[in-house]
N, C-alpha and C positions, 0 to 999 in steps of 0.2 A: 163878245156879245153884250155884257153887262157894258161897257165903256160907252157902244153904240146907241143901246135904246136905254140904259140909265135905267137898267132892269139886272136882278140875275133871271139866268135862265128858268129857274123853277118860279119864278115870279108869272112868267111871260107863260107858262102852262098853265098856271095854278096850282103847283105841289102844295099843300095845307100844312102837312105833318111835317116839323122841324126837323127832321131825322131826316126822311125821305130828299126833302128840299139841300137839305146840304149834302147827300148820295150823289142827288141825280147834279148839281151845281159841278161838285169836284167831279164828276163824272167827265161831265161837258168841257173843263177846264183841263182834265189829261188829254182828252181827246184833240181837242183843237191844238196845246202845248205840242203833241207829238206827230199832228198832223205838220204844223208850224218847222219843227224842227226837220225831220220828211224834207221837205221842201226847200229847206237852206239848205242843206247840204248834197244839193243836187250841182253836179260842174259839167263844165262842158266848154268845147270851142269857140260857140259865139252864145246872143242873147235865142236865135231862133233854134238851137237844140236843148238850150236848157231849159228854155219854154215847154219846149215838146215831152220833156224826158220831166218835168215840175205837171204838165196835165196827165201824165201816163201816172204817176204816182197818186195824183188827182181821181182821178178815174180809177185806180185800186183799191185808194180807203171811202170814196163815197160814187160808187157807181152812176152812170147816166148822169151825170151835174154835168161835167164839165166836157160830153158832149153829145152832138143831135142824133152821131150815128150806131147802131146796137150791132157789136160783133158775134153774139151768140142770140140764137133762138129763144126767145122767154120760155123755161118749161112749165107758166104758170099757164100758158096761153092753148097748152094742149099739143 
């Protein structure tokens, strides 16, 4: 994220407090690291299951992104 917009992420919020900003930064930085990693060590037969089995994993650590259709119920929705 910093590489892309030439920002760190607490920049791009506005974190103020040096403390906080360098929290929520390394926060951002394990998160992606291990999402990253997640995702490389997905194998498979061809490129189209390791596609599928790299979105399933997608879809576990950040819900609805990676795709249009919802397999459970929202219980926010009542």
């Amino acid at each position: 994220m910093a590489v892309k917009f030439h920002q760190l992420p607490s920049q791009i919020i506005r974190i103020t407090d040096p403390i906080d900003a360098f929290r929520f930064d390394r926060a951002v930085h394990y998160f992606g690291v291990s999402l990253e990693n997640a995702l490389e060590e997905v194998t498979g037969k061809n490129d189209k299951e390791i596609n599928a089995k790299r979105l399933r994993i997608f879809n576990k650590w950040i819900p609805g992104v990676g795709s249009s259709e919802m397999k459970f119920r929202d219980p926010a929705k009542g």
